[in-house]
KOLTI-230403 format. One record per residue (C-alpha): residue number from 1; residue in three letters; z, y, x. Coordinates in pm, 1 decimal, always signed. Each point is the difference from the previous one (the first is absolute). Layout:
# KOLTI-230403
ATOM|NUM|ALA|Z|Y|X
...
This chain:
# KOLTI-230403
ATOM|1|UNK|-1922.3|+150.6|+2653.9
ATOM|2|UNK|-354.6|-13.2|+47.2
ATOM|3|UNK|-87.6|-278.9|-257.8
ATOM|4|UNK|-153.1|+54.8|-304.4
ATOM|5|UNK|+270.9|-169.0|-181.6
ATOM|6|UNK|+214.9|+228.9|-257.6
ATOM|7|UNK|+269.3|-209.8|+2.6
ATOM|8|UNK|+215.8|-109.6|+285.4
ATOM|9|UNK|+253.0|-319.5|+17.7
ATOM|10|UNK|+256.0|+68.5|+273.0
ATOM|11|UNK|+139.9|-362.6|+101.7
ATOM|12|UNK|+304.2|+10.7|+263.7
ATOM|13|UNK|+46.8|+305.3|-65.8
ATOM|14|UNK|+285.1|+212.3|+121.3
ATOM|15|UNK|+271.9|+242.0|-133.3
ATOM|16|UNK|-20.1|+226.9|+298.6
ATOM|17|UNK|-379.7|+68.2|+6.3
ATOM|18|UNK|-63.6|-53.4|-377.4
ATOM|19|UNK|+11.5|+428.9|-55.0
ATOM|20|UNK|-266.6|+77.3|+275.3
ATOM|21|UNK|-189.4|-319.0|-129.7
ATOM|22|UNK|+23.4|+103.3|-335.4
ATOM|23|UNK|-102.6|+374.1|+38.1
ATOM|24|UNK|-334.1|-89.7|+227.1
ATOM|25|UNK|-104.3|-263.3|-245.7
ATOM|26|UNK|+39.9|+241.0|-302.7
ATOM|27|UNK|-157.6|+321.7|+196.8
ATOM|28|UNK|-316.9|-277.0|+92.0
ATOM|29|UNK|-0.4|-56.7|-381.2
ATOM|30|UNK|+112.7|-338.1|-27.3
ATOM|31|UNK|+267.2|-141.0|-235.0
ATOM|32|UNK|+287.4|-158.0|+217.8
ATOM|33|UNK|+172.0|-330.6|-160.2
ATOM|34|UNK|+296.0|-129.8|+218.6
ATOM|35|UNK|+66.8|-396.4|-6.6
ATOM|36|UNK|+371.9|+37.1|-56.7
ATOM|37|UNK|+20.4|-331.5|+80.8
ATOM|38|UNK|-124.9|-34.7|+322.2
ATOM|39|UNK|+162.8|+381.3|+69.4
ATOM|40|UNK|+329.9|+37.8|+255.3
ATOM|41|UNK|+258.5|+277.9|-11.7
ATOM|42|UNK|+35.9|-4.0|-399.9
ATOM|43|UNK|+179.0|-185.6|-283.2
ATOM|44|UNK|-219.6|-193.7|-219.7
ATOM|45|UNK|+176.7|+137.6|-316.5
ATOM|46|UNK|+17.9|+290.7|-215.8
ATOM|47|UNK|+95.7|+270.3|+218.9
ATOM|48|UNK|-252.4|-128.1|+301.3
ATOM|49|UNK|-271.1|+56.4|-257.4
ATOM|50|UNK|+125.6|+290.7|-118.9
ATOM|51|UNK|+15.0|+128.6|+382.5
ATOM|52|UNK|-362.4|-67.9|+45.7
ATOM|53|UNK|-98.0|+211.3|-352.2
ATOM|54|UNK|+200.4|+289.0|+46.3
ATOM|55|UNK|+52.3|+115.1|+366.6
ATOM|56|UNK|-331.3|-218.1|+159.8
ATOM|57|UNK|-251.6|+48.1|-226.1
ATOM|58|UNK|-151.2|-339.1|+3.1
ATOM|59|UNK|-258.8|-39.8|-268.9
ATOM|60|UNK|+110.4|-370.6|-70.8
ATOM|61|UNK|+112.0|-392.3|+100.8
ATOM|62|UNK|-83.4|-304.6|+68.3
ATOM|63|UNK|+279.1|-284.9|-86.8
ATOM|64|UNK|+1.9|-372.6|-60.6
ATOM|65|UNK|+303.5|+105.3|-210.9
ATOM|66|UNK|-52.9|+57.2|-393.6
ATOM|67|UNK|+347.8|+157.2|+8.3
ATOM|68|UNK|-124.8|+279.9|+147.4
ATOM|69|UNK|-290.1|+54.1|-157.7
ATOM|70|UNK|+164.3|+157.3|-285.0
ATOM|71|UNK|+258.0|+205.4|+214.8
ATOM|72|UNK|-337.2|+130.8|+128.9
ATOM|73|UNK|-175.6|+77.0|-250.1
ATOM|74|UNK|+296.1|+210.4|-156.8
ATOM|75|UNK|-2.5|+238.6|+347.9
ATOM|76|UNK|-348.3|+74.4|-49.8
ATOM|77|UNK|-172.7|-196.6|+260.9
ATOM|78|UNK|-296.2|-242.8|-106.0
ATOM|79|UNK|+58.1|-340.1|+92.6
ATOM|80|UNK|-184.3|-333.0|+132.8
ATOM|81|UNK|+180.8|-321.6|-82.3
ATOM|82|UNK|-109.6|-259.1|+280.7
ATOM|83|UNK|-31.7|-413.3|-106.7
ATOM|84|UNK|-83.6|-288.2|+200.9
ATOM|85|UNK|-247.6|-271.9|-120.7
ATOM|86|UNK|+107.0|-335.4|+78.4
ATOM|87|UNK|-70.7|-213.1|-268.0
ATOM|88|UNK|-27.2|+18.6|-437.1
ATOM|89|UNK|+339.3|+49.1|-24.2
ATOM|90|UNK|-19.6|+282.5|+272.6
ATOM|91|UNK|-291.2|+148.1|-265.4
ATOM|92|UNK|+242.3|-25.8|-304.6
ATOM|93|UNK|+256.6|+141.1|+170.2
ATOM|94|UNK|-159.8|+347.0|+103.2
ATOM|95|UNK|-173.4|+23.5|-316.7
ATOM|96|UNK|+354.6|+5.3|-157.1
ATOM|97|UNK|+119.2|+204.1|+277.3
ATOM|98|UNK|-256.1|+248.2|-56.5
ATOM|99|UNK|+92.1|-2.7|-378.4
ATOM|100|UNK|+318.6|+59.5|+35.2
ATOM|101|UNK|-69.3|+304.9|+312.1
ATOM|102|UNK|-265.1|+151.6|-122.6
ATOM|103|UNK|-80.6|+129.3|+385.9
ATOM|104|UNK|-259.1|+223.6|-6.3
ATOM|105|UNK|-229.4|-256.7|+181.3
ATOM|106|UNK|+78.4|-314.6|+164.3
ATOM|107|UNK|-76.1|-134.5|+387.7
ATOM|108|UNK|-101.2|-363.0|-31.3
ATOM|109|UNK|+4.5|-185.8|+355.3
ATOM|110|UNK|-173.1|-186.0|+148.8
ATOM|111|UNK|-278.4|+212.4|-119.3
ATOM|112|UNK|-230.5|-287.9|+64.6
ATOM|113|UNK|+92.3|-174.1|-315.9
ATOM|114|UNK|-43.4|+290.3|-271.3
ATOM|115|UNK|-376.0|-144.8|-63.1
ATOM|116|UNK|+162.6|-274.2|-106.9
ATOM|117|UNK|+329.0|+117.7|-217.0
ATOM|118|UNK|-102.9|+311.4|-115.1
ATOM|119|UNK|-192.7|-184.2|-295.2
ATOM|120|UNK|+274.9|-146.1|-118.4
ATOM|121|UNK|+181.6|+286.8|-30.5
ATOM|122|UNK|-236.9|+165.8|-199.6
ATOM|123|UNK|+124.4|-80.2|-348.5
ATOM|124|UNK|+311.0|+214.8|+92.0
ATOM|125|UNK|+47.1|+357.0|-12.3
ATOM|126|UNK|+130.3|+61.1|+359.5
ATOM|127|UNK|+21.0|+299.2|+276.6
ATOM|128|UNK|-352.4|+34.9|+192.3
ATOM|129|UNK|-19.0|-286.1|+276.3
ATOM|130|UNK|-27.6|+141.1|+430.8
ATOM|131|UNK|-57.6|-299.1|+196.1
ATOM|132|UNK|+147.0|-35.4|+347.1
ATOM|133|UNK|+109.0|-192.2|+257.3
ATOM|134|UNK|-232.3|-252.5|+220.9
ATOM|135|UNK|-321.9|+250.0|-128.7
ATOM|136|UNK|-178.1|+54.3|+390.5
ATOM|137|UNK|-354.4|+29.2|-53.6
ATOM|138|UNK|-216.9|+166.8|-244.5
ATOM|139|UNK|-119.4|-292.0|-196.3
ATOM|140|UNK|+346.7|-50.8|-40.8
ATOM|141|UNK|+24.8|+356.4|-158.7
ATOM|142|UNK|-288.5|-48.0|-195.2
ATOM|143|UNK|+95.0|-263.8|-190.5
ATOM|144|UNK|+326.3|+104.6|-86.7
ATOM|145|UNK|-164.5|+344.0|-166.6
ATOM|146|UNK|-292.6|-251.8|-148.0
ATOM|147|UNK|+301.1|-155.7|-161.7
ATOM|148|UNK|+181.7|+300.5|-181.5
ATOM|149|UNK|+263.8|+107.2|+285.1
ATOM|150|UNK|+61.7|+363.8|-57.0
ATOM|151|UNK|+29.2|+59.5|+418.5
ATOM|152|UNK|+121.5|-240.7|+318.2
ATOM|153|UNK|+267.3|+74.9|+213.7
ATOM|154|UNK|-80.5|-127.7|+344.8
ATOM|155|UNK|+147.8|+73.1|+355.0
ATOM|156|UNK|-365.8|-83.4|+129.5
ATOM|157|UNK|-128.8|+368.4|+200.1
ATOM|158|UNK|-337.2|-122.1|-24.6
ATOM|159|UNK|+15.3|+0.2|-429.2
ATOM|160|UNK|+161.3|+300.9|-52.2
ATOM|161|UNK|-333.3|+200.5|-11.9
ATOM|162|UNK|-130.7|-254.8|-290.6
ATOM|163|UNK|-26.7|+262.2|-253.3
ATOM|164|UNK|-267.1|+143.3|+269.9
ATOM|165|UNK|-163.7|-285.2|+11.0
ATOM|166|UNK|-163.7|-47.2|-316.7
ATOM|167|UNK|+269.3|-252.3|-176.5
ATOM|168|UNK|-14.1|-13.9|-376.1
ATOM|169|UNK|+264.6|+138.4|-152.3
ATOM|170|UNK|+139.7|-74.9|-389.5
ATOM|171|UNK|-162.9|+196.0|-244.2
């Protein structure tokens, strides 16, 4: 609650707490994004993402699941479409994904590798790029920005004060 950050991921997050969690996160300011995938005590369908427009108020999700993306988007909530770099064809494929989704931004993990991929994305009009996963110090975090990466997404305490600390941001 105490971070700087304006947006908050909840991972693992819960059915039975996710009102209270909701409501102190949004009184502190702070957009709240649920990852429906990683979420218990909810369907991951329609009416599961309706439930978490309508009665608790979350401001958006998180989903490997381009399915939902759409089902999302038509309930209101904003919506972060998260891709895994492997390889190329792991590149292609959430470049198409991201085509086809339009999320409004997308979670590439590991983070490490955005300095890497993001330039070959470039040629594409895509959803702004939040790197995450495997980010744990700040060099780690400044490189990813250096490279284009809208924000990070990191379960590291210790970096979520790095708009504090003097981080460059994307103009």
């Amino acid at each position: 609650m105490s971070s700087s950050a304006n947006v908050v991921f909840l991972l693992n997050s819960d059915i039975m707490t996710l009102s209270e969690t909701t409501s102190q996160l949004q009184a502190a300011g702070k957009l709240c994004f649920v990852h429906l995938d990683l979420m218990t005590g909810i369907a991951r369908d329609a009416s599961g993402i309706r439930y978490l427009a309508e009665q608790m108020g979350v401001d958006g999700i998180v989903t490997t699941r381009t399915n939902l993306i759409s089902i999302a988007k038509h309930h209101g909530l904003m919506t972060v479409q998260r891709t895994f770099i492997l390889d190329s064809v792991s590149i292609d494929q959430a470049l198409k994904t991201m085509q086809d989704s339009r999320p409004d931004a997308v979670e590439v993990l590991p983070g490490l590798v955005i300095p890497h991929v993001l330039p070959m994305t470039q040629a594409g009009n895509h959803s702004p790029i939040i790197a995450g996963g495997l980010l744990s110090t700040t060099d780690h975090v400044r490189m990813v920005l250096k490279s284009g990466c809208i924000g990070i997404s990191t379960s590291s305490l210790h970096l979520w004060q790095w708009q504090d600390q003097g981080f460059p941001q994307k103009s």
